[in-house]
N, C-alpha and C positions, 0 to 999 in steps of 0.2 A: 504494500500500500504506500503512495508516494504521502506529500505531507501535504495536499491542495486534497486531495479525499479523505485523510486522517479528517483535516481542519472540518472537515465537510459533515463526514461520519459522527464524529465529537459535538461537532455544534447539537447537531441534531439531537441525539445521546441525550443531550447534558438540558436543551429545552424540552424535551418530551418528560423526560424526569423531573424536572423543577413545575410544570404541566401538572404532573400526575401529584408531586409531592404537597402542591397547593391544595388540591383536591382534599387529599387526607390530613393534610393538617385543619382543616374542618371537624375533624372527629377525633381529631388525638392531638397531644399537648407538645405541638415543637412548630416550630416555625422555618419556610424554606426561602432562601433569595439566592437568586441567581442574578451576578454582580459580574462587570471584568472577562468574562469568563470561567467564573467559577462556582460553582453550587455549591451552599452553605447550608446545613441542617443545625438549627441551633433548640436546643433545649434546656426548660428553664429548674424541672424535679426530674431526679439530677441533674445537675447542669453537665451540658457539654458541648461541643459542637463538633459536629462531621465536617469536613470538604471532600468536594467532588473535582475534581482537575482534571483536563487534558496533558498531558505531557505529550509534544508533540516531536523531539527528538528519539523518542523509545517507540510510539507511536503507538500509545497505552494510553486508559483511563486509570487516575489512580485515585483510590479512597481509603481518606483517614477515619476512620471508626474504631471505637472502642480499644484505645491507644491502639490498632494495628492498622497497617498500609496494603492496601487492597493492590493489585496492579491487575488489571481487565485489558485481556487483547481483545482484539477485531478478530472477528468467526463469519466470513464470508457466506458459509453454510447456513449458519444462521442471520444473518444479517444483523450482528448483534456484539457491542462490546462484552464478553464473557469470561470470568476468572477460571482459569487454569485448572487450579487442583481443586474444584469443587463439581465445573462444570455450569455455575452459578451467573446469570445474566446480571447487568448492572440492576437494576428495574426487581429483581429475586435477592441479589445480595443485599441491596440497601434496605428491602421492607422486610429481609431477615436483624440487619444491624440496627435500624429502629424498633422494632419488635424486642430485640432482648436490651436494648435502653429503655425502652417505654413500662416494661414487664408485660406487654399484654402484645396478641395480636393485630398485627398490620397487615392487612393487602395492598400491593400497586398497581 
């Protein structure tokens, strides 16, 4: 993937998720902005906040959650930025790492 379809693929990525993250933060207690380029999940019981980033020299989505760093490649098959060793889509991993922040179930 060159870095003009990364930028392409990410943009997308990162507004469908902040999209969908608006939606649910309607029904559960965190708040989403998508800034700059980058999607912030901030919450207030516990406090903490997630980022969501493009890294466009690796050519990965990476997310900070629950002190750990996510790195999601591109899965052409799926059309879909996707974590490695889980198999976990961006859109599955995030309403998994809000879910055990929130203590309660989230869908995205």
């Amino acid at each position: 993937m060159d870095e003009n379809l990364f930028r392409v693929e990410s943009d997308a990525a990162l507004d469908d998720l902040f999209r969908t993250l608006a939606r649910a933060s309607d029904e559960h207690d965190f708040e989403a902005d998508l800034n700059g380029g980058a999607l912030t999940v901030e919450f207030e019981e516990p406090p903490a906040k997630f980022v969501v980033s493009p890294n466009a020299p690796v050519r990965q989505i990476w997310v900070s959650a629950l002190t750990t760093s996510f790195k999601l490649e591109w899965e052409s098959a799926r059309n879909a930025f996707v974590l490695p060793a889980s198999g976990q889509t961006l859109r599955q991993l995030m309403a998994s790492v809000i879910s055990r922040q929130l203590g309660e179930p989230v869908e995205l």
